[in-house]
KOLVOTOR-230794 format. One line per 3 residues: number of its first residue (from 1); for each residue z, y, x of N, C-alpha, C, O, CB. Coordinates in steps of 0.2 Angstrom, whole numbers, always signed. Atoms other than C-alpha are relative to their C-alpha. Glycine has a CB too. Layout:
! residues N
NUM> Z,Y,X,Z,Y,X,Z,Y,X,Z,Y,X,Z,Y,X; ... $
END
This chain:
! residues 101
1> -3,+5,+4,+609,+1831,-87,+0,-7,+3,-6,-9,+5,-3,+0,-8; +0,+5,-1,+614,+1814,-83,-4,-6,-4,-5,-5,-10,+6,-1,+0; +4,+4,+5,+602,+1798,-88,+6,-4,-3,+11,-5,+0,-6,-3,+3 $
4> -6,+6,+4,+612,+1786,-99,+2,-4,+5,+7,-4,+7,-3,-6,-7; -4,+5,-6,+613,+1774,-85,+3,+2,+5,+6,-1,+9,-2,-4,+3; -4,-3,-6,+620,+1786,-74,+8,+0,-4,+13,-3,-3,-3,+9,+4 $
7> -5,-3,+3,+632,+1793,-87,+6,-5,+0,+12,-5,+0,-2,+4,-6; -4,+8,+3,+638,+1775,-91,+3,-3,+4,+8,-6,+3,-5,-6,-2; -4,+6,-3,+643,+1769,-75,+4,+7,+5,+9,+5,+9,-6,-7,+5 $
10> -8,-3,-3,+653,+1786,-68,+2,+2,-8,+5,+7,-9,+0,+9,+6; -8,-2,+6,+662,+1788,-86,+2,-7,-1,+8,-8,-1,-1,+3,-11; -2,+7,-8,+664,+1768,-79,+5,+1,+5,+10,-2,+4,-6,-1,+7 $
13> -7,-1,-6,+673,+1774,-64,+6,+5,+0,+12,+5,+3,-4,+2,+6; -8,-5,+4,+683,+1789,-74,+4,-5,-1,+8,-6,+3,-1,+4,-8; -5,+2,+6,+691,+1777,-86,+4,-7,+6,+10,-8,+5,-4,-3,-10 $
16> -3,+2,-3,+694,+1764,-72,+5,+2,+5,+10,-2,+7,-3,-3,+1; -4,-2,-3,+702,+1776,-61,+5,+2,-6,+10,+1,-5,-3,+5,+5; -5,-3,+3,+711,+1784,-75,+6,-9,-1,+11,-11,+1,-3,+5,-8 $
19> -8,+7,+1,+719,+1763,-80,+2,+0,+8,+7,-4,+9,-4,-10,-3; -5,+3,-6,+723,+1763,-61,-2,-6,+4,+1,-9,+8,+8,-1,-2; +3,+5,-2,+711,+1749,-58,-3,+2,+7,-9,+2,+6,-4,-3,-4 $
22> +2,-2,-6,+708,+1755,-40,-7,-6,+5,-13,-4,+8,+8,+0,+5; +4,+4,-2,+700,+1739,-35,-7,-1,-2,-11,-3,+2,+2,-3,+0; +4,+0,+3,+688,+1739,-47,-5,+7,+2,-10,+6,+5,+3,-1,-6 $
25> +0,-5,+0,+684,+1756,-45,-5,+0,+7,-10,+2,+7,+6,+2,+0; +2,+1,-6,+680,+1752,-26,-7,-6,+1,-11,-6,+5,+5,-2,+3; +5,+5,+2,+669,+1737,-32,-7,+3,-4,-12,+2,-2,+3,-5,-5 $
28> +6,-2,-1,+659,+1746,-41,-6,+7,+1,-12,+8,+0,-2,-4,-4; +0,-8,-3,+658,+1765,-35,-3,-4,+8,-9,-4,+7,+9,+6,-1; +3,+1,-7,+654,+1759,-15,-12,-3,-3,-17,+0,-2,+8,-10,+4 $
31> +6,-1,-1,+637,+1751,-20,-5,+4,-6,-10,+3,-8,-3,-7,+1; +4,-6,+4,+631,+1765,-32,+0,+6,+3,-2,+11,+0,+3,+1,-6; +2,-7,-5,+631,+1777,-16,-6,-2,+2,-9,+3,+2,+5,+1,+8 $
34> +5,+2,-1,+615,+1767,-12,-7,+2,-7,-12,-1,-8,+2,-7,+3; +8,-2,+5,+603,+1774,-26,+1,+8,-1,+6,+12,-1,-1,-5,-9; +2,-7,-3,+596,+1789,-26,+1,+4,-8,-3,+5,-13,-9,+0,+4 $
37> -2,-4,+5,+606,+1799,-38,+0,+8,+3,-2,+10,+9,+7,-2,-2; -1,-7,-3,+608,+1819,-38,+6,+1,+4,+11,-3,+2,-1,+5,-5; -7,-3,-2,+621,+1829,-26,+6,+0,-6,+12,+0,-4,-2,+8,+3 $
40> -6,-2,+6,+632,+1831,-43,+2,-7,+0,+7,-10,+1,-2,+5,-9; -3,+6,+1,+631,+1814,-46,+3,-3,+4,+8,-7,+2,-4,-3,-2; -2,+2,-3,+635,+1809,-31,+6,+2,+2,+9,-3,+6,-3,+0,+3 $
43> -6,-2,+0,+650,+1819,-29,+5,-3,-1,+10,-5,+2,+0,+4,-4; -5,+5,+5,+658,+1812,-43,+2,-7,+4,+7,-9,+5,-4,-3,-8; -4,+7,-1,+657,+1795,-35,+3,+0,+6,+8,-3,+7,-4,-5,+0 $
46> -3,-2,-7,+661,+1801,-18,+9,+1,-2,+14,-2,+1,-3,+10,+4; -6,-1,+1,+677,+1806,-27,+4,-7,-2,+9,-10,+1,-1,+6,-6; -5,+7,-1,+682,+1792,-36,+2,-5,+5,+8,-7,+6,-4,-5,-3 $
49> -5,+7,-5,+682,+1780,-22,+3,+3,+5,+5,-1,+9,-4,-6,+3; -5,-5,-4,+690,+1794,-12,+8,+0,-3,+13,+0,+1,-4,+9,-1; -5,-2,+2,+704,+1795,-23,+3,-6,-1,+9,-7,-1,+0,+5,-5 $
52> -3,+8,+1,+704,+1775,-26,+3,-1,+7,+9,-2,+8,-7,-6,-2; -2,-1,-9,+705,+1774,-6,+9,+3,+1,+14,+0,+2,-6,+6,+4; -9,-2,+1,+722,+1787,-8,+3,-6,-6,+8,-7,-3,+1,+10,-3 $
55> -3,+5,+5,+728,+1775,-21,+3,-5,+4,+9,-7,+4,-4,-3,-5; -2,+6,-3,+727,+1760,-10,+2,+2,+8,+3,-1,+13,-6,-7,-1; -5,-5,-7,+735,+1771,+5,-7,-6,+5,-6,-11,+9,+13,-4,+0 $
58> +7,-1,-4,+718,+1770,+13,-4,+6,+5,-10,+6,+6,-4,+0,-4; +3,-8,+0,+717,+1788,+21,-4,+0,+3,-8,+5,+2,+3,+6,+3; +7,-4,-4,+703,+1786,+34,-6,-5,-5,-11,-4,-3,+0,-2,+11 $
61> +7,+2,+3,+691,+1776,+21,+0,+6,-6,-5,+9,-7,+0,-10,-5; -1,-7,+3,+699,+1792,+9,-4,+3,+2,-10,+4,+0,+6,+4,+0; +4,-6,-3,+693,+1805,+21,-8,-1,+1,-12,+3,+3,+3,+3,+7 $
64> +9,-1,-3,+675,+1798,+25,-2,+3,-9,-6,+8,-9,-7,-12,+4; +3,-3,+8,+672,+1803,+3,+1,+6,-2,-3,+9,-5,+2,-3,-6; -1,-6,+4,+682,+1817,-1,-3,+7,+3,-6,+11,+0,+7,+2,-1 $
67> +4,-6,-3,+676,+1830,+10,-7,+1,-1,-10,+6,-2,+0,-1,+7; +10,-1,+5,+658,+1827,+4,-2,+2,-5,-7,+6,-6,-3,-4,-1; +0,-2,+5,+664,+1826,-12,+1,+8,-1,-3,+12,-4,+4,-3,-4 $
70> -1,-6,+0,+671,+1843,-9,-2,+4,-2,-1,+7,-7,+1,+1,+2; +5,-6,+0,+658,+1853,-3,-6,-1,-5,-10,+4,-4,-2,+2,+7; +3,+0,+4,+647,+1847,-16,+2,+3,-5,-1,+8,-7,-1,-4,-1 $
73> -4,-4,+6,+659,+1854,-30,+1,+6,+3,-1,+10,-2,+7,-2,-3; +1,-7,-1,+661,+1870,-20,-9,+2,+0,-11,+7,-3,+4,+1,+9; +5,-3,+2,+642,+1870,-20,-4,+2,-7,-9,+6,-9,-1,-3,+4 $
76> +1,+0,+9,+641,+1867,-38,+3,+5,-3,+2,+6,-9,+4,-5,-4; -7,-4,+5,+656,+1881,-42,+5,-4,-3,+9,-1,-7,-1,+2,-7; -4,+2,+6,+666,+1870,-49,+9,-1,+6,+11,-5,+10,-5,-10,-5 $
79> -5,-2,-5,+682,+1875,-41,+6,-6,-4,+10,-10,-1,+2,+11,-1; -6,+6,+4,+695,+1862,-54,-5,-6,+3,-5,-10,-2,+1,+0,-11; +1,+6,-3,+684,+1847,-43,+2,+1,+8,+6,-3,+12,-7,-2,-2 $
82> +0,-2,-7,+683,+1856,-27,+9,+0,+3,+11,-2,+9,-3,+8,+0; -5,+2,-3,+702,+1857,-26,+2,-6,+0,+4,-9,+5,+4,+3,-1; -3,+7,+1,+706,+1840,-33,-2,-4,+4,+2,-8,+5,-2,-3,-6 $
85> +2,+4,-6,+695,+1832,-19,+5,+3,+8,+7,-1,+12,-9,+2,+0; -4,-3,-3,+704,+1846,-8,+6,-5,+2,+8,-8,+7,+2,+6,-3; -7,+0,+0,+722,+1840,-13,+2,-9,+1,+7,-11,+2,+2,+3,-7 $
88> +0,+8,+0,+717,+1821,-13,+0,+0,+8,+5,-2,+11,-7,-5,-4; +1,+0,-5,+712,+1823,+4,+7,+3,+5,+8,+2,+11,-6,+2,+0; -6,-3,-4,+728,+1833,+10,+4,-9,-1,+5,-13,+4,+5,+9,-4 $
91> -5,+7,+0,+739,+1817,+4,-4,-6,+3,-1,-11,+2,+4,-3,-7; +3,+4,-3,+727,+1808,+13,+2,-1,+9,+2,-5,+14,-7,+1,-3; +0,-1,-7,+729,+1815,+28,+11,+1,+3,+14,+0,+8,-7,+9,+0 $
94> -8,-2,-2,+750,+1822,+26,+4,-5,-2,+6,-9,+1,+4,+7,-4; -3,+7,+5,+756,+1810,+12,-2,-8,-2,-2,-9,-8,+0,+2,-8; +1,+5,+2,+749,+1792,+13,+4,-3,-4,+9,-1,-3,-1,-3,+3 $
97> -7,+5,+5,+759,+1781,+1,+1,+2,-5,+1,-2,-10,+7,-2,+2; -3,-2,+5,+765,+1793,-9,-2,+1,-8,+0,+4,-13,+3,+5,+2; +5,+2,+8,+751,+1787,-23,+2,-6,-4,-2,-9,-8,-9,-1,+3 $
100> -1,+6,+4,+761,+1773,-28,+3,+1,-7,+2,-4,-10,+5,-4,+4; -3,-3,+6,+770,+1782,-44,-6,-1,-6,-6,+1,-12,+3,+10,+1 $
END
């Protein structure tokens, strides 16, 4: 289970990625890789700023996160993260830009 201050600052980087606030997102998901959360937790944030990165048509700061995130959610099971990091990372890599809609 997540502690309150974990939980607080990725449902933090959910709801800012969900408003599309990419920047933000990047502000303050990058120094919250520096503390010593669990592999799951860290996932999550690998993801966010992986998928903020594809937003701001970023694909090689994209790919250093999602692949990590990835195989963490494949090591978890959790197959509905595992692709979503997958699929971020294909338009990272086939489709830059086309995260502007």
């Amino acid at each position: 289970m997540l502690s309150r201050h974990v939980n607080d600052e990725l449902l933090e980087l959910e709801a800012l990625t969900a408003a599309r606030d990419f920047g933000a997102v990047l502000k303050i998901g990058a120094p919250l890789l520096t503390q010593p959360w669990s592999a799951e937790e860290m996932a999550l944030v690998r993801f966010y700023l992986g998928q903020a990165h594809c937003r701001l048509v970023e694909p090689r700061e994209a790919l250093a996160w999602l692949p990590m995130a990835r195989q963490q959610f494949e090591l978890q099971k959790d197959e509905r993260l595992a692709v979503e990091a997958l699929d971020w990372g294909r338009h990272a890599i086939v489709e830059p830009g086309d995260f502007l809609l």
